[in-house]
C-alpha positions in Angstrom: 0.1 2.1 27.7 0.4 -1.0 26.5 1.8 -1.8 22.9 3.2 -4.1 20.1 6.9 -3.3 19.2 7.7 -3.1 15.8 9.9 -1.6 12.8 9.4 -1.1 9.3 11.6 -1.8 6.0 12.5 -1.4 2.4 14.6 -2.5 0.1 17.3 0.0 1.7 17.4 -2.5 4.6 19.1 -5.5 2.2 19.1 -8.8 3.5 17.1 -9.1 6.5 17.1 -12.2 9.1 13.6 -12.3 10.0 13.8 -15.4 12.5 16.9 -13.0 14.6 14.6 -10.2 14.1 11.9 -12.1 15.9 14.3 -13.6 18.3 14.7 -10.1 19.4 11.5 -9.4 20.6 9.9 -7.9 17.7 6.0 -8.3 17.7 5.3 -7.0 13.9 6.6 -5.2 10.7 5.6 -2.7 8.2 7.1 -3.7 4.6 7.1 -1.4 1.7 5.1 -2.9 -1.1 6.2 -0.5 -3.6 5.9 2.7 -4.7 4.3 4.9 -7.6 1.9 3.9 -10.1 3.1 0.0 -9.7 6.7 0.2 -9.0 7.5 -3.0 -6.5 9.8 -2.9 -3.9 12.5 -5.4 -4.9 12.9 -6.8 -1.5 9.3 -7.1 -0.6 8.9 -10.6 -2.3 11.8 -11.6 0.1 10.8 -10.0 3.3 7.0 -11.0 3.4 7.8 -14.5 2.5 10.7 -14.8 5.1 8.0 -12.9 7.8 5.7 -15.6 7.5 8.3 -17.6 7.3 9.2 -16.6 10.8 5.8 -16.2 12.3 6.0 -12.7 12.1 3.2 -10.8 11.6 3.1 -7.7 9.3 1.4 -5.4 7.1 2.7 -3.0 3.9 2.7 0.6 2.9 3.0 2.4 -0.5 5.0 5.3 -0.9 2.7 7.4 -3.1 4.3 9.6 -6.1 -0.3 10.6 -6.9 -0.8 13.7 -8.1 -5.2 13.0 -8.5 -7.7 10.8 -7.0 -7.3 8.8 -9.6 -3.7 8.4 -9.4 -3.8 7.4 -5.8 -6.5 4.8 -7.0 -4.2 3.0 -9.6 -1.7 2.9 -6.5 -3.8 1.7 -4.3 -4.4 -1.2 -6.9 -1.0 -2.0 -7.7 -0.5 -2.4 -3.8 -3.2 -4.6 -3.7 -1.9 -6.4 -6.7 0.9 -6.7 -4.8 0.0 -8.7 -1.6 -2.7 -10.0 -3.7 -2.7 -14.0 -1.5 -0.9 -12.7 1.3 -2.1 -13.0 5.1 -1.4 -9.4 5.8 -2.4 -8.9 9.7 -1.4 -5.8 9.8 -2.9 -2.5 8.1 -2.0 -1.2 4.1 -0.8 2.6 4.7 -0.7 4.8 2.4 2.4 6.8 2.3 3.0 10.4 1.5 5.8 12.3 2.2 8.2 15.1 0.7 9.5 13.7 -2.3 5.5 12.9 -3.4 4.9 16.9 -3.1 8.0 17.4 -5.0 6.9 14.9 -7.5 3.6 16.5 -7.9 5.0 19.6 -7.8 6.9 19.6 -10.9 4.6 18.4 -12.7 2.9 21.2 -12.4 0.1 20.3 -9.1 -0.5 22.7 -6.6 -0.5 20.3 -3.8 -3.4 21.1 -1.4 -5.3 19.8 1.6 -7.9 19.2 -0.2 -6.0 17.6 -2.7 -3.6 15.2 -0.5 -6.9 14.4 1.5 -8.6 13.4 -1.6 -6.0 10.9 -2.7 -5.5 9.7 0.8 -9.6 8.8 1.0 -9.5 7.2 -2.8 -6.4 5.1 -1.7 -7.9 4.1 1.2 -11.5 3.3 0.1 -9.8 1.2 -2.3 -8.1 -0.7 0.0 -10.8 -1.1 2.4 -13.1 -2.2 -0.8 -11.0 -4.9 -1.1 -11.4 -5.9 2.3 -7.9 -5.1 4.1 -7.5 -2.4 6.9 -6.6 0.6 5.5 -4.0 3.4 7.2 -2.2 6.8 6.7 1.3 7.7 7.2 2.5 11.3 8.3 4.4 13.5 10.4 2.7 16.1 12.6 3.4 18.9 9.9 2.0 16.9 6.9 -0.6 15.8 9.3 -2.0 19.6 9.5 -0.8 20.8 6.3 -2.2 18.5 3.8 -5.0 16.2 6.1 -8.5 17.4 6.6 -9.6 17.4 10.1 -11.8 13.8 8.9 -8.6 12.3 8.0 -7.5 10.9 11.7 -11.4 10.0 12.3 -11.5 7.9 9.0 -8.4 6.2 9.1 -5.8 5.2 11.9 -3.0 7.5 11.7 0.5 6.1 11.6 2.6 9.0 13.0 6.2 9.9 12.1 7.9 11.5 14.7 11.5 11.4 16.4 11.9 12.3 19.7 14.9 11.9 20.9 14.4 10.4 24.0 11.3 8.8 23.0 8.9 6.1 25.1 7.0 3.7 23.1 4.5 3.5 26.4 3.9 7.6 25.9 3.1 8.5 22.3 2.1 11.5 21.3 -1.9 12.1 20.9 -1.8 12.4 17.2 -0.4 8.7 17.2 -4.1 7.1 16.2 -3.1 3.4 16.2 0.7 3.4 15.4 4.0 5.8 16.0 7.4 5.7 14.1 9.3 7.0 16.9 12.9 6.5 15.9 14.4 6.4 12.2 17.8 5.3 14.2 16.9 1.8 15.8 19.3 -1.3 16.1 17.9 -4.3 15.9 19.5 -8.0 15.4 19.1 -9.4 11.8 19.5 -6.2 10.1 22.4 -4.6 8.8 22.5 -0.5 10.0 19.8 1.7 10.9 16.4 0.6 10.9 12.7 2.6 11.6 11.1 1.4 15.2 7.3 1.9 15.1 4.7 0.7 18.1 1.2 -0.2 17.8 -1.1 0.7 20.3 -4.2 -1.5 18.7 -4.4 -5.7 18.1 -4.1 -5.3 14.5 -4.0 -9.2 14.6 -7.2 -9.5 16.1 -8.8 -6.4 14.5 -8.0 -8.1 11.0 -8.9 -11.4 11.7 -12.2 -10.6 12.7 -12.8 -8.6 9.4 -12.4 -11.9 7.7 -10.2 -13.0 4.9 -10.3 -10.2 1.5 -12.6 -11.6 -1.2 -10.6 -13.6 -4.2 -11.1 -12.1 -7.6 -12.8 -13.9 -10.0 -10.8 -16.1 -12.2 -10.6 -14.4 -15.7 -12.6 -16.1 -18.1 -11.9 -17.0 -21.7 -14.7 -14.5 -22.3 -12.6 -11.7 -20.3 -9.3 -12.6 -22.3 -11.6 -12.7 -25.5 -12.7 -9.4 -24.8 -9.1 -8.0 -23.7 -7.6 -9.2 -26.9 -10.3 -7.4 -29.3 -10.0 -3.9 -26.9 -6.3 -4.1 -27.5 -6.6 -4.4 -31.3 -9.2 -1.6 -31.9 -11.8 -4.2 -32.8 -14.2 -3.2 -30.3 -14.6 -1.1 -27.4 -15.4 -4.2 -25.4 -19.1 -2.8 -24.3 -22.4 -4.9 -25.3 -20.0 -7.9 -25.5 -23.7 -10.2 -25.7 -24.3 -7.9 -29.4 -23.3 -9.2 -32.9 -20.3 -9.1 -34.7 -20.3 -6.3 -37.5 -19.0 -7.3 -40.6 -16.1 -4.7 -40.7 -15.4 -6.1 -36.9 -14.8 -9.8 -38.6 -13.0 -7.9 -41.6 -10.5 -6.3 -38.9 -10.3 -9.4 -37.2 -9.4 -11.5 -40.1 -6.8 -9.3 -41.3 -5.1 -8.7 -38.1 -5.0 -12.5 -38.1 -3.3 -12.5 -41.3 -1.1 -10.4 -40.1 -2.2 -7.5 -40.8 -1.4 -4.3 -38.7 
């Protein structure tokens, strides 16, 4: 079969030398974003300029700490926020893995399949609403443990798993679209052990022909206007076209003043 070699990084990586990394053969790469409700990875900035940099197409993941829906919405937006600009060519994955069920754990969550499914679907229609080519992360045990049988039919399954004696040409049929088959690779421009993945689908290609994500709207002074008065308990920011009340001017005013 053919494929697309690739590896993925974070922060735990260091320094990387994307044009050697290109040098030596590698087709693509899968950067962490970030993690959590809008944590960044502090070498992301670094690694997607110096991929384009190199010619180097790649896409992101976010290493989810959700515990709701709603949770793994906010993620999915700080992700977003985060290659906000960006040519991303490959897909946004979202990421969950042990520590997120410890995480959720002690907060008190009983961490479900219907739960993890939910959170997977409201990161990923987020995502995909804001036009970029959503993906999930997993191993084969997660992948039946906490992933609905819909899961792999909705969204291309990046599968973690570590033969030892694996062959990029063979992967495994729960593979949908890309496999992690070593957390053990070598490869030139990075210091120690690095995650080799394959992609068995033109992401490139795939992407492109989606078209480029929609901008968001420049923030008018009406938005910031609006912001402002939220923030200082003048107004709940609805009916925003609907007169001012005199005690709205009177808070105003005094806050101005200096008021608190």
């Amino acid at each position: 079969m053919d494929y697309k070699q690739g590896i993925d990084v974070s922060k735990w990586q260091g320094v990387v030398d994307w044009a050697k990394v290109k040098a030596a053969g590698v087709d693509f790469a899968m950067l962490r974003a970030g993690y959590g409700q809008g944590t960044a990875d502090s070498e992301f900035a670094k690694n997607a300029a110096g991929c384009e940099a190199a010619g180097l197409p790649y896409g992101v993941y976010w290493f989810s700490y959700a515990y709701s829906a709603e949770t793994a919405a906010a993620e999915a937006a700080a992700c977003l926020k985060a290659i906000e600009g960006r040519k991303i060519s490959y897909p946004v994955a979202f990421d969950f893995e042990g520590d997120s069920v410890e995480y959720a754990e002690k907060r008190g969550v009983n961490v479900t399949k219907e739960l993890v499914s939910s959170m997977a679907r409201a990161f990923c229609s987020a995502v995909e609403a804001a036009g970029r080519y959503a993906m999930v992360y997993t191993n084969p045990n997660f992948l039946a443990r906490y992933f609905d049988g819909e899961i792999p039919r909705q969204y291309d399954i990046w599968l973690a798993q570590w033969p030892s004696q694996p062959d990029p040409a063979s992967p495994p049929a729960a593979a949908g679209g890309m496999w992690q088959y070593s957390s053990s690779g070598s490869v030139p421009g990075i210091s120690g052990r690095v995650d080799l993945d394959a992609a068995y689908r033109d992401y490139p290609a795939i992407i492109a022909a989606m078209g480029a994500p929609e901008t968001p709207a420049a923030e008018t002074e009406a938005d910031r206007a609006r912001e402002w008065v939220m923030e200082r308990g003048i107004s709940d920011g609805t009916n925003g076209d609907a007169a001012a009340t005199r005690q709205q001017v009177w808070v105003m005013l005094y806050r101005m003043n200096g008021g608190k």
